[in-house]
C-alpha positions as CSV (number, residue, x, y, z in Angstrom):
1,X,-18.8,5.4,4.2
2,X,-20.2,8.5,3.5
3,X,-19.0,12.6,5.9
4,X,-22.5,13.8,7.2
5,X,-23.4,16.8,5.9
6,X,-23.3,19.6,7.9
7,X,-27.0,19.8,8.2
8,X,-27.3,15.7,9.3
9,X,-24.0,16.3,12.0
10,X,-25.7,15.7,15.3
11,X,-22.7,15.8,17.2
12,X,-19.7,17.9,16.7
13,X,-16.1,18.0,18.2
14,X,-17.5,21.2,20.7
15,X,-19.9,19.2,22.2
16,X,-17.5,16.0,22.9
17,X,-15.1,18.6,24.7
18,X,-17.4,20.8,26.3
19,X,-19.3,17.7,27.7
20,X,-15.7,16.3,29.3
21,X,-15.0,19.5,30.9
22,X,-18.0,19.5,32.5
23,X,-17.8,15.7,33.8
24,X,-14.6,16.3,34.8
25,X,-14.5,18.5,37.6
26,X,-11.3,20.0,37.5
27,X,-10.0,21.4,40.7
28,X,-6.8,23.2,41.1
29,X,-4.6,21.0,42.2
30,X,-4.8,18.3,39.7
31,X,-3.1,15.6,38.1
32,X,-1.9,16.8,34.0
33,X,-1.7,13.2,33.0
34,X,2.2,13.8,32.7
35,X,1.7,16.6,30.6
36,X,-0.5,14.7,28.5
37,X,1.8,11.6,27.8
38,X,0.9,8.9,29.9
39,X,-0.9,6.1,28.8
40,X,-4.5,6.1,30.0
41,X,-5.7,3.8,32.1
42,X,-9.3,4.0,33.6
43,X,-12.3,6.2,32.2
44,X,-11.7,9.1,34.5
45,X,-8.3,9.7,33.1
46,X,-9.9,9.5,30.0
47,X,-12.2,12.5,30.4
48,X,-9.8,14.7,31.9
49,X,-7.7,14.3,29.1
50,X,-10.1,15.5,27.0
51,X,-10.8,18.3,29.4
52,X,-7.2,19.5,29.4
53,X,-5.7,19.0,25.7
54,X,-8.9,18.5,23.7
55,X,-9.0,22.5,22.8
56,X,-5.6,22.3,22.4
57,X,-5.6,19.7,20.1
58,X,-8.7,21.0,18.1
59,X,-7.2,24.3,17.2
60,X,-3.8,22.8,16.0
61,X,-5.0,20.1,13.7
62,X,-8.0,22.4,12.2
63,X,-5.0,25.0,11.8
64,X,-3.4,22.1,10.0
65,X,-6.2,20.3,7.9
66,X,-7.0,24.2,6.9
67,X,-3.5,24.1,4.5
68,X,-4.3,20.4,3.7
69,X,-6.4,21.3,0.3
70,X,-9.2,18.6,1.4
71,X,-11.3,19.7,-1.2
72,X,-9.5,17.9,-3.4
73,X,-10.9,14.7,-1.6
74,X,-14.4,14.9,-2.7
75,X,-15.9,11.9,-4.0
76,X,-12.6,9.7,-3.2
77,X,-11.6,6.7,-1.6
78,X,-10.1,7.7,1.2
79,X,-8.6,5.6,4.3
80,X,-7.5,7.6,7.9
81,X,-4.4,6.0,10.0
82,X,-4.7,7.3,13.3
83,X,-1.2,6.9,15.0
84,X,-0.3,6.7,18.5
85,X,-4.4,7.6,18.5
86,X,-5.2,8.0,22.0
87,X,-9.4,8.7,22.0
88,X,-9.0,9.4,18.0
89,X,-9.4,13.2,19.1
90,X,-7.5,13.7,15.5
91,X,-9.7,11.4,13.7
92,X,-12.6,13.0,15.0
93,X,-11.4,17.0,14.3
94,X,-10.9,15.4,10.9
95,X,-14.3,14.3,10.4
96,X,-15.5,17.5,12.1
97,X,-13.9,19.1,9.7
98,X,-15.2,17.8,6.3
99,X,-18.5,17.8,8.2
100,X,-18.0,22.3,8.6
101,X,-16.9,22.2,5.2
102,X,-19.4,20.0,3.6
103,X,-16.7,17.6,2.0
104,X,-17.8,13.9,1.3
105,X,-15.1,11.9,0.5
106,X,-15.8,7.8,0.7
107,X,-13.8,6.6,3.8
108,X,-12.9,2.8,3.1
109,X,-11.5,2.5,6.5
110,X,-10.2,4.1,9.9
111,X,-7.3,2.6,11.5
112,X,-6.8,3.5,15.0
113,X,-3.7,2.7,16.8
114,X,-2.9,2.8,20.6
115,X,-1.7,1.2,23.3
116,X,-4.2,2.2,25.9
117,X,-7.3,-0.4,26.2
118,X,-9.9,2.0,27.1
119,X,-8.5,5.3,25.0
120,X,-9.0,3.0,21.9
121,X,-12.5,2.2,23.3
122,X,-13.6,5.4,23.8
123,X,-11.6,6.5,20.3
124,X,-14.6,4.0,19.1
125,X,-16.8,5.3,20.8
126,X,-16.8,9.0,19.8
127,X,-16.2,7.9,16.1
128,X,-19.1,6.4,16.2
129,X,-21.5,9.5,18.0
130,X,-19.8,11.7,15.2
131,X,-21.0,9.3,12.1
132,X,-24.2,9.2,13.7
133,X,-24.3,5.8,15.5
134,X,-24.3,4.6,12.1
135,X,-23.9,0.9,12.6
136,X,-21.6,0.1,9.4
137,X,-19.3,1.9,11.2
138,X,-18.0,-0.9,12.5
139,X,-17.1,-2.6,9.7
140,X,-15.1,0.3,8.5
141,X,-13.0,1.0,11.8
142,X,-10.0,-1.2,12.9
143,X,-8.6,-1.3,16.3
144,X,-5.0,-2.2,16.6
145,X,-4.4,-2.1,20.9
146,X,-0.6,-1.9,20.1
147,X,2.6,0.2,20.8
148,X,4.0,1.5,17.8
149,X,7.3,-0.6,17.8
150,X,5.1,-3.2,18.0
151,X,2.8,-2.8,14.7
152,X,3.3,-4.8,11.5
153,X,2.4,-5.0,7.8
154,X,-0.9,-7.3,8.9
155,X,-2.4,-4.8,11.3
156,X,-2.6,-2.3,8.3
157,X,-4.4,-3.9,5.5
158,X,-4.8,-1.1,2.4
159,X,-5.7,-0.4,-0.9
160,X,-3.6,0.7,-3.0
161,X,-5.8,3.0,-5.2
162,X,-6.7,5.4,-2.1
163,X,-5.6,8.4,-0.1
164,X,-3.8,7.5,3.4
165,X,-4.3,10.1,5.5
166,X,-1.6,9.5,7.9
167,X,-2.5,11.3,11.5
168,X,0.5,12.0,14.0
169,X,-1.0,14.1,16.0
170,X,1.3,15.1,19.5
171,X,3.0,11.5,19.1
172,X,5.9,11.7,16.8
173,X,7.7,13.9,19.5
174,X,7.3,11.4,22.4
175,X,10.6,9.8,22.9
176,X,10.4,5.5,23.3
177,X,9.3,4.6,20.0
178,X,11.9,3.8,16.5
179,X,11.5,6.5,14.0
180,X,13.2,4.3,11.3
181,X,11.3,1.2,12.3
182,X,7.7,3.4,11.7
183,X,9.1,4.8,7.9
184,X,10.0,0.8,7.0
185,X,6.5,0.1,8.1
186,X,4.8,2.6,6.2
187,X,6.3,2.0,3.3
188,X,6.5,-1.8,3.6
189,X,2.0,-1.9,4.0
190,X,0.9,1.5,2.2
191,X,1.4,1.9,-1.6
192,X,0.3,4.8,-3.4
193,X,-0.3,8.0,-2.2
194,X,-0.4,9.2,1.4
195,X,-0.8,12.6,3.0
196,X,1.0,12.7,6.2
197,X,-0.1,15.2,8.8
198,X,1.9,15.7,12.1
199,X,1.2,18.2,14.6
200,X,3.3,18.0,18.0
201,X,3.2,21.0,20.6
202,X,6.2,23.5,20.5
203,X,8.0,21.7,23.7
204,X,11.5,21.5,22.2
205,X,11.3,18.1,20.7
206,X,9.6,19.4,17.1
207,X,13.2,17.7,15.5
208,X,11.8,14.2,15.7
209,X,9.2,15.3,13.5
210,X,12.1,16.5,10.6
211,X,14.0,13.4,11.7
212,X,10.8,11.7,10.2
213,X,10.1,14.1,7.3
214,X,13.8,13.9,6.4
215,X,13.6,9.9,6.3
216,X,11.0,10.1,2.8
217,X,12.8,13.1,1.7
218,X,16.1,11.3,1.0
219,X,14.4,7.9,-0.6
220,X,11.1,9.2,-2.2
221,X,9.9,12.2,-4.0
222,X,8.3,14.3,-1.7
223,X,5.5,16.7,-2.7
224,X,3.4,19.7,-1.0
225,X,5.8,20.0,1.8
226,X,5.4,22.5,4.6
227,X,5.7,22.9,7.9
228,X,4.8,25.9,10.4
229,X,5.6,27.0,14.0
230,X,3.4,30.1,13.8
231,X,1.4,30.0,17.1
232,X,-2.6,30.3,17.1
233,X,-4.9,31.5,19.4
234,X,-8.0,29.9,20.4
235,X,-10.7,29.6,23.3
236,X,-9.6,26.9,25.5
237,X,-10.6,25.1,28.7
238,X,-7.8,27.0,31.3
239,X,-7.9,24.5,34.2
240,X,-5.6,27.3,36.5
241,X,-8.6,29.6,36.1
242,X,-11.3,26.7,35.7
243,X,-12.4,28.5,32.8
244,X,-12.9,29.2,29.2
245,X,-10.1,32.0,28.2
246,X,-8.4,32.7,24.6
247,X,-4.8,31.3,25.4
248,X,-2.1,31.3,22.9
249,X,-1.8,27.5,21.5
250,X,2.1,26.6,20.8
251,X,2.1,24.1,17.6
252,X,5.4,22.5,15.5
253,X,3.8,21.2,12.3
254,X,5.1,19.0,9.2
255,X,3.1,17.6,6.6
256,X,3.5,16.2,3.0
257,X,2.5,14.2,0.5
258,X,4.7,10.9,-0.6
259,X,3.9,8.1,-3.3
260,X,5.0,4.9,-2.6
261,X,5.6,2.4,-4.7
């Protein structure tokens, strides 16, 4: 499945976040969603998330796809493993952007993986408006309604001559889930290469995310390795205010590429 071009994109990441704030109502006080962590349970908490994080997230995974070198993906097979997935807000600043900078690779497949009924649902959902309602989508996209400990090598069917993109995106610093059981899986179902991208907010927990890196560092050769804590600053829905302000965006970042064989 083919990235719209930037001239086909209908509907952006903006739109999807500015449209949740807007639903959402925010009123001062409110419920954060335990700072973002719990596991969604109804359509309402759905939308607010969006509303609270989904700037957040934006600006520190475009930071990070930015120093990804995604040009290099033109024309390729590609697959995208969405971990820990939530609504797919990673996928989908992913897609948005390739879409800004007009890169086509073919995506075989979008795994998305998340505990949370109706975040994977609505993960669908807005995959979908951002390919255009295009109805092979479906065919393409896999849903796996799990916890992370409890994935296995049959929920993650691949092929062995594409690019994993592996998405961590403000998961791998959530304590409750086996670092070491997640590197056995990967590299018990994904041969060949894989680009894994983690982004986690700077709350003092970033070492989970080097505890992770550190487990392919000492079995496999690593390559284009780096990592950055340098904060960014972007326009964000500030629900204290109930407005748009620029706010400083904390980030802890890791990413890498690893062949496995």
């Amino acid at each position: 499945m083919k990235i719209p071009s930037p001239e086909e994109a209908q509907i952006r990441f903006s739109s999807i976040y500015n449209a949740s704030v807007t639903e959402a109502q925010i009123r001062v006080p409110f419920d954060n969603l335990d700072n973002g962590t719990r596991v969604l349970s109804d359509e309402s908490e759905c939308i607010r998330y969006i509303a609270l994080y989904g700037g957040h997230h934006f600006y520190k995974l475009y930071a990070a796809y930015a120093s990804t070198e995604f040009e290099n993906i033109e024309g390729t097979d590609i697959e995208i493993i969405d971990w820990g997935c939530g609504q797919a807000l990673a996928t989908c600043v992913l897609i948005d952007y390739l879409i800004e900078n007009d890169i086509h690779p073919n995506v075989l497949s979008i795994t998305l993986i998340e505990p949370s009924t109706i975040s994977l649902q609505r993960g669908l959902s807005l995959v979908r408006q951002l390919f255009q309602n295009d109805a092979s989508i479906d065919s393409v996209v896999r849903l796996v309604n799990k916890y992370l400990d409890d994935v296995n090598p049959a929920d993650l069917a691949s092929q062995p001559d594409s690019i994993k993109i592996h998405l961590f995106s403000n998961i791998l610093d959530v304590e409750g889930f086996d670092l070491e059981r997640l590197y056995q899986l990967m590299v018990n179902s994904f041969q060949g290469l894989n680009r894994i991208i983690c982004t986690s907010p700077d709350n003092g927990r970033q070492q989970r995310l080097e505890r992770f890196y550190n487990l392919f560092l000492q079995s496999h050769q690593v390559t284009r390795a780096s990592s950055s804590s340098e904060e960014i600053y972007g326009e964000v829905f500030y629900a204290a205010t109930g407005r748009y302000e620029e706010r400083r965006i904390g980030r802890c970042e890791r990413q890498f590429t690893v062949n496995l064989t």
